[in-house]
C-alpha positions in Angstrom: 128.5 134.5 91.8 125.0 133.1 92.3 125.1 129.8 94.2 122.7 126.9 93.7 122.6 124.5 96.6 122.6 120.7 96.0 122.8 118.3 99.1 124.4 114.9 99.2 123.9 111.7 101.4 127.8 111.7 103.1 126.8 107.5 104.2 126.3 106.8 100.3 128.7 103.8 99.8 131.0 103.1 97.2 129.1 100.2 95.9 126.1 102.5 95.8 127.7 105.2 93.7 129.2 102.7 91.2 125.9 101.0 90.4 123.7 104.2 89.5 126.4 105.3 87.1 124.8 106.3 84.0 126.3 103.2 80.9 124.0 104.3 78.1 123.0 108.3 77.1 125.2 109.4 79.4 128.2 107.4 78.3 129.9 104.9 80.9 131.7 106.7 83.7 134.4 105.5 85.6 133.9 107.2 89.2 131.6 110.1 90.0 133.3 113.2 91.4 133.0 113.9 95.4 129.7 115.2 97.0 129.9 118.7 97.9 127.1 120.6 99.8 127.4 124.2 98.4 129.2 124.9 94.6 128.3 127.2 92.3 126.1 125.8 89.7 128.6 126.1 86.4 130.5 123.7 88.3 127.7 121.2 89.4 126.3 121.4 85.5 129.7 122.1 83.8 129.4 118.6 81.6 127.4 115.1 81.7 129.5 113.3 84.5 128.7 116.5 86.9 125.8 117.2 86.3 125.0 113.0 86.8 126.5 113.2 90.1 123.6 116.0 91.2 121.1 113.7 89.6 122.1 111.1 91.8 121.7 113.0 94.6 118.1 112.9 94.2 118.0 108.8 94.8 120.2 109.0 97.7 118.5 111.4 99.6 115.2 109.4 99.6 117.0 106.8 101.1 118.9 108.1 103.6 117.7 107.5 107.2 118.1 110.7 108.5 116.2 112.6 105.6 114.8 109.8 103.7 111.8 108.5 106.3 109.4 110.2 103.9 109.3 108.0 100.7 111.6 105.4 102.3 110.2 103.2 105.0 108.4 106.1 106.6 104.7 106.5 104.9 104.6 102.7 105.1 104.8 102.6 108.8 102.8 106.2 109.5 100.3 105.3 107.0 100.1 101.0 107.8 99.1 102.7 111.6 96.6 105.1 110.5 94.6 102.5 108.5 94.4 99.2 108.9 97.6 97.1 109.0 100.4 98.0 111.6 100.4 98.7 115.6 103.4 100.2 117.0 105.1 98.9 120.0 107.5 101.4 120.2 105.9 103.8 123.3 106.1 106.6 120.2 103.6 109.2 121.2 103.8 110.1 117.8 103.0 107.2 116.3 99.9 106.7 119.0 99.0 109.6 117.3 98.6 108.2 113.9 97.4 105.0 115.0 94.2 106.7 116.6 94.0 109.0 113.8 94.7 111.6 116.8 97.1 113.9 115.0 98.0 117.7 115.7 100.6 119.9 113.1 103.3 119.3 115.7 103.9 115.8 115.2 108.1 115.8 114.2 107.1 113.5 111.7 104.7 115.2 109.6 107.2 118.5 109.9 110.3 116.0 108.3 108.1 114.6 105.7 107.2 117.6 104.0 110.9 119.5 104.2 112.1 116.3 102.9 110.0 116.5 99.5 110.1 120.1 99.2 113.9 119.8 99.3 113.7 116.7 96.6 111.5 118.8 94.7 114.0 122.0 95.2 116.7 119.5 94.3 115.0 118.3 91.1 113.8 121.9 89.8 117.9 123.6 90.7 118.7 120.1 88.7 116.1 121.3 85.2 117.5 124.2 85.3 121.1 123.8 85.4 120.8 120.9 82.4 119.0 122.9 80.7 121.2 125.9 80.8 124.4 124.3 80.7 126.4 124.3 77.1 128.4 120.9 78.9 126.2 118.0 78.6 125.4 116.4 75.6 121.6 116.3 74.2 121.0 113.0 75.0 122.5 113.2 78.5 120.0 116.2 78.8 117.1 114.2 78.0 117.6 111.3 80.0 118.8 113.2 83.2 116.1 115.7 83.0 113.8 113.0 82.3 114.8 111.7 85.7 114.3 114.6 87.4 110.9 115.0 85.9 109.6 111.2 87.3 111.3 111.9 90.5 109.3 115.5 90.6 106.5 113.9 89.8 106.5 110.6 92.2 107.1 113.4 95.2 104.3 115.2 94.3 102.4 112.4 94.1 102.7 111.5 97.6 102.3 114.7 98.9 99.0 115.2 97.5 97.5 111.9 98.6 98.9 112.6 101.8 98.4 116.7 102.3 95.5 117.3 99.8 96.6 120.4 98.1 100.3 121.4 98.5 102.4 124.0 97.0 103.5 123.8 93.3 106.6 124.4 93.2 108.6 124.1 89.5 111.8 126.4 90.0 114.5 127.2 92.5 113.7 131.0 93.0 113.1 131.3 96.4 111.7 134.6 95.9 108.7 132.7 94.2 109.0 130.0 97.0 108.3 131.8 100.2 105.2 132.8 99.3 103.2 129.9 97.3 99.8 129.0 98.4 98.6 125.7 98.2 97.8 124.7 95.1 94.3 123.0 94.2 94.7 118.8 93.9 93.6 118.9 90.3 96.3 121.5 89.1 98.7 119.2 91.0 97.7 116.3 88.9 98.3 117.8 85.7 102.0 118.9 86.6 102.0 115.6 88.0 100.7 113.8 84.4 102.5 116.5 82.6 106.0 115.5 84.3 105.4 111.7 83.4 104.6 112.9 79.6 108.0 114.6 79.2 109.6 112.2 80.7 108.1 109.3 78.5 109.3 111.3 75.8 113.3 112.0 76.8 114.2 108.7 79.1 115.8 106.1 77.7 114.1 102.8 76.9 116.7 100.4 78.8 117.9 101.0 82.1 121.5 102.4 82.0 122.5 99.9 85.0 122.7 96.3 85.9 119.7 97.4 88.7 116.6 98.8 88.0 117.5 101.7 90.0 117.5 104.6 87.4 114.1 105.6 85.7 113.6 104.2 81.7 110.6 104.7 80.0 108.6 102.2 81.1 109.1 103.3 85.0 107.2 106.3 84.0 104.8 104.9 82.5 103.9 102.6 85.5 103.8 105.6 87.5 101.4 107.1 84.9 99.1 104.5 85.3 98.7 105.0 88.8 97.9 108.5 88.2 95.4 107.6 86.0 93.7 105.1 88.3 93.3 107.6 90.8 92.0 110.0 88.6 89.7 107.6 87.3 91.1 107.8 83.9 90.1 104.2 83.5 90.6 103.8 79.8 94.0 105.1 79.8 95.2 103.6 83.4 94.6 100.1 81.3 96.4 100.9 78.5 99.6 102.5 80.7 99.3 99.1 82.5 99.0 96.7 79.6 102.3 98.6 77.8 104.0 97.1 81.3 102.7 93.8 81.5 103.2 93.1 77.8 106.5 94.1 77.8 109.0 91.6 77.9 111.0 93.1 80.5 109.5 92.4 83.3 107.6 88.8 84.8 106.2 88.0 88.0 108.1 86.2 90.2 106.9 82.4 91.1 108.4 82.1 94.1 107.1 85.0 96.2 110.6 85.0 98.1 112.0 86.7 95.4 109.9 90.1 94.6 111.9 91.9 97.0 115.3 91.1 96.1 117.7 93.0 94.5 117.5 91.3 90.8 114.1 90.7 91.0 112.4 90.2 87.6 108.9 91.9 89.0 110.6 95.7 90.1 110.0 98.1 87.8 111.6 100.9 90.0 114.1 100.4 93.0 116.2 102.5 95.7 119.5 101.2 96.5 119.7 101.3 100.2 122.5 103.5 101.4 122.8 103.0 105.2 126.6 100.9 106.1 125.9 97.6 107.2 122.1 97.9 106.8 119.2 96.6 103.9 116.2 98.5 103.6 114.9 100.9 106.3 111.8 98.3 106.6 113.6 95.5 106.8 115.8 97.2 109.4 112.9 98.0 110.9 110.2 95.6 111.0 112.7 92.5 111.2 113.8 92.1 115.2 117.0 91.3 115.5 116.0 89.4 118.2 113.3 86.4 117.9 112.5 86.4 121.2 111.3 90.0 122.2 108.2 91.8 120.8 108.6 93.4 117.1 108.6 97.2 117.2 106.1 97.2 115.0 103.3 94.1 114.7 100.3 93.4 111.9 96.8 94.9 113.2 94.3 92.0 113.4 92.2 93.3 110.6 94.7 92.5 108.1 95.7 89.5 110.1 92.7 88.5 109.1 91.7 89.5 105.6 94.2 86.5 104.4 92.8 83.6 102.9 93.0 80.1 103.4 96.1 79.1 101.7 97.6 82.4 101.0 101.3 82.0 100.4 101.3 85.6 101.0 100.2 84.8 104.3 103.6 82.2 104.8 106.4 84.3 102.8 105.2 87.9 103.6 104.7 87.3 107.3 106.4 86.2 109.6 106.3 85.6 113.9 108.2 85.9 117.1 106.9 84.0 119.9 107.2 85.8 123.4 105.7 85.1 126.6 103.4 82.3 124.5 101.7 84.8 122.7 102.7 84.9 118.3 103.5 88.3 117.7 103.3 88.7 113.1 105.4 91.6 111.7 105.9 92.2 107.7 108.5 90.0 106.1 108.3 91.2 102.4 111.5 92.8 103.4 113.6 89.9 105.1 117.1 91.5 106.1 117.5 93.6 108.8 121.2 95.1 109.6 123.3 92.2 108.0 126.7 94.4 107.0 126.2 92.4 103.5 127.3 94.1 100.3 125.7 94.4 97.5 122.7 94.2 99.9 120.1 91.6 98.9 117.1 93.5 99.2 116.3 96.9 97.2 113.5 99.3 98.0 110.5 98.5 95.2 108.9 101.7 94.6 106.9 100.2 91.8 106.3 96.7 90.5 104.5 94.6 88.1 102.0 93.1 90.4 100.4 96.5 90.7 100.2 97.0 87.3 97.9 94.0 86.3 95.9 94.8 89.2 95.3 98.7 88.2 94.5 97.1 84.8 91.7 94.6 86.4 90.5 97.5 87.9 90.7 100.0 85.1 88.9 97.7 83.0 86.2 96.5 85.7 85.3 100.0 85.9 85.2 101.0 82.4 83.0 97.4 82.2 85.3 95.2 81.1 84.3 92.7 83.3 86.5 89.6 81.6 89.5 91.2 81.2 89.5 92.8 84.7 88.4 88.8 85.8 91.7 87.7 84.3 94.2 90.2 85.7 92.9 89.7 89.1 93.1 85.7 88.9 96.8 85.9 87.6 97.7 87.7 90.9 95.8 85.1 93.1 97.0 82.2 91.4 100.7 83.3 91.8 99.7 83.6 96.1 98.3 79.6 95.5 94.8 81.4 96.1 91.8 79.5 93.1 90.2 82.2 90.6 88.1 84.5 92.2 84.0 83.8 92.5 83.1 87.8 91.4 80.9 87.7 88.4 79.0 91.1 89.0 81.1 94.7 88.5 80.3 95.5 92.5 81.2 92.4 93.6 84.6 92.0 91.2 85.7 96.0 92.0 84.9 94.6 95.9 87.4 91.1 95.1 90.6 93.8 93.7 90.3 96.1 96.5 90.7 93.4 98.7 93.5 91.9 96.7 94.8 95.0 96.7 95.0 94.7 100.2 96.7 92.0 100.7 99.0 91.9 97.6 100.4 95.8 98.4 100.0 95.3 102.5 102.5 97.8 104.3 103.9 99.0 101.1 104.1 102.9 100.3 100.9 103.9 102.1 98.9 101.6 99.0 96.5 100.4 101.9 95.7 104.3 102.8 95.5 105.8 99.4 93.2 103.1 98.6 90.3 103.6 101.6 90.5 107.3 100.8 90.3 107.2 96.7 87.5 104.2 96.8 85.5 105.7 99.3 86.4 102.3 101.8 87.5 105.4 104.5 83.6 105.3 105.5 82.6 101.8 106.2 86.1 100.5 107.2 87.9 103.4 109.5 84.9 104.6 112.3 85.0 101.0 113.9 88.7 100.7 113.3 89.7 104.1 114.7 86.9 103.7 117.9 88.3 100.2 118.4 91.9 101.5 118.6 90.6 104.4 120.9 90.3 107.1 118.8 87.1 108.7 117.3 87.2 108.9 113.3 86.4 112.2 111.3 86.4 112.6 107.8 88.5 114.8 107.6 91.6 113.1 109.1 92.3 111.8 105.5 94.3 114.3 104.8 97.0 114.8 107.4 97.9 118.5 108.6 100.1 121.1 107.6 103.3 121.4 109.6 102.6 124.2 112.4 106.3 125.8 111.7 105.2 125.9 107.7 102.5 127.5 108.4 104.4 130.1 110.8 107.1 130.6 108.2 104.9 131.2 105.5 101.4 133.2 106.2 100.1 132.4 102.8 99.8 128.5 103.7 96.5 127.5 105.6 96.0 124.5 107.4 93.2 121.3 106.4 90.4 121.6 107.7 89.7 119.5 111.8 93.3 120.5 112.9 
């Protein structure tokens, strides 16, 4: 009998399992059936509580610290070196490496990001299939799960293509297609990815099924979808994708800036439940020392240090210090719990909030001319840091005042900074100095990062971006 592998997180916790039960489409489940590594795939898709479980398996392995690094803590810190925001005081060779923008194909960590998506994107295609084949699941359980699949498909590929340039485009789980894809041009990956999104609009549910907002609805493909668009410079429809968020009643910025990264925070749009015993987020973990009185691993570069303004709350609530040897060493405090053993844990992993969304409306509409409305999205964002209405009155100068805000509103969140310097064009005037200053010598064409070497050795039809 044909097998069709699906991998599980063994550290996912009880508490974890319980909350990502599927209450709506699905119907409410009591317990989810054990995690298996290798069954046949009747049995995985053999009715709606199975075939939820593999679904699930999706979200857990994104934030598991062993495979998870690539969407879950891990472009954050890779990305925040390369640009402008972290320095690493681990003694990492690797991460020297990104932090000079000195990087080779052998670097470990660009070879575990890339098996990590392909295997969420293997996970998610086995996952279509099965749904759709299996005579089990009831038609709205189909819909919403392979809805889920679809965002989760989609919010890979995304990464990978910002990160890689063109990739593979992989849809099914036939590895007799899959060891031999070439890469596939960035263009055609942004139509699966917009395509995905569509679909999924179309079957997800318009609640949440849970308590958290840790299960895709409508709306969290929809934010994603406006992203998309902004890169693609869609402006006209990034707005509207944007404006469907922020006039929905669902969601509300947060006053008190404490609160965006907690676990019920009215601001997420998408979270990960962290799945690690005794731990929060991987950031948080991270980036938080358990001790106050020794240098943070990981420490904010002085050009972001220094792109707060005066009275930036951000700069108070989002930050934070250790003081060693008399010197004030600042490390990012969005996430504020390290390894605290508390359960539920307080903070979830935000992989998309409001905040973003009126700021890829301001600058949707700034672009597209709409110079009042894009005025009035960015202002809402600085008001909530305690920051007055911006000054910008010309298009230059008011696309100028969001990438900044952009800055400092998304710092050391899910590569934002580094997407951003590459899509806007900033990777010229910003990263030559930076890069030389840090003792490295910038290229262009380090905006991409390379193709694993042993990716490129197991499959000859794969060539590597051009400079490595």
């Amino acid at each position: 009998m044909n097998k069709i592998k699906i991998l599980f997180i063994p550290r996912l916790t009880i508490y974890s399992m319980l909350v990502i039960i599927a209450a709506s489409s699905c119907k409410k489940f009591i317990e989810i059936p054990s995690p298996k590594t290798s069954i046949t795939s009747a049995e995985v898709f053999r009715d709606s509580l199975a075939a939820t479980s593999a679904v699930l398996g999706l979200y857990t392995h994104l934030t598991a610290v062993n495979t998870g690094v690539f969407m879950y803590g891990g472009i954050t810190i890779a990305t925040g070196l390369s640009a402008d925001e972290l320095i690493s005081n681990t003694g990492s060779v690797d991460e020297s490496a990104f932090y000079t923008n000195g990087l080779n194909s052998n670097i470990s960590t660009i070879a575990q990001w890339w098996q990590t998506a392909y295997l969420t994107i293997y996970q998610a295609n086995a996952c279509i299939e099965g749904i759709s084949a299996s005579k089990g699941i009831s038609a709205s359980c189909k819909a919403q799960l392979t809805g889920e699949c679809k965002f989760m498909r989609s919010l890979v590929y995304f990464n990978l293509v910002n990160i890689y340039g063109a990739v593979p485009l992989i849809t099914t789980s036939d590895y007799r297609i899959n060891q031999s894809v070439h890469r596939t041009p960035v263009d055609s990956v942004y139509t699966q990815i917009i395509n995905d999104l569509a679909d999924a609009q179309n079957t997800l549910h318009i609640n949440y099924l849970t308590a958290g907002r840790v299960r895709p609805n409508q709306s969290v493909a929809t934010a994603l979808l406006a992203k998309v668009y902004l890169y693609r410079q869609d402006w006209a429809k990034a707005a509207v994708a944007a404006g469907q968020i922020i006039n929905s009643a669902t969601y509300a910025l947060e006053p008190d800036l404490n609160n965006v990264f907690l676990s019920g925070s009215q601001e997420a749009i998408f979270q990960l439940i962290p799945v690690q015993a005794g731990a929060e987020t991987v950031e948080g973990s991270t980036f938080v020392p358990a001790d106050p009185t020794v240098i943070p691993s990981y420490t904010i570069n002085s050009y972001l240090l220094n792109a707060f303004e005066p009275g930036d709350q951000r700069f108070s609530r989002w930050l934070n210090s250790s003081q060693v040897n008399g010197d004030t060493y600042y490390y990012p405090f969005k996430y504020q719990f390290g390894y605290d053993g508390l359960t539920p844990p307080k903070n979830y992993y935000i992989l998309l909030r409001l905040a973003e969304q009126y700021l890829i409306r301001a600058e949707a509409n700034t672009e597209s001319g709409n110079l009042a409305e894009g005025v009035n999205d960015l202002n809402v964002i600085r008001n909530r840091a305690g920051l007055p209405n911006t000054t910008a009155s010309t298009k230059d100068a008011l696309l100028s005042a969001i990438y900044h805000e952009r800055q400092i509103e998304l710092f050391c969140e899910l590569g934002n900074r580094w997407y951003d310097l590459k899509r806007t064009g900033l990777t010229k005037t910003v990263l030559p100095a930076i890069t030389t200053a840090k003792g490295g010598t910038w290229s262009d064409s380090w905006q991409l990062y390379p193709v694993p070497f042993q990716e490129l050795l197991t499959n000859p039809f794969l060539k590597q971006n051009t400079g490595y």
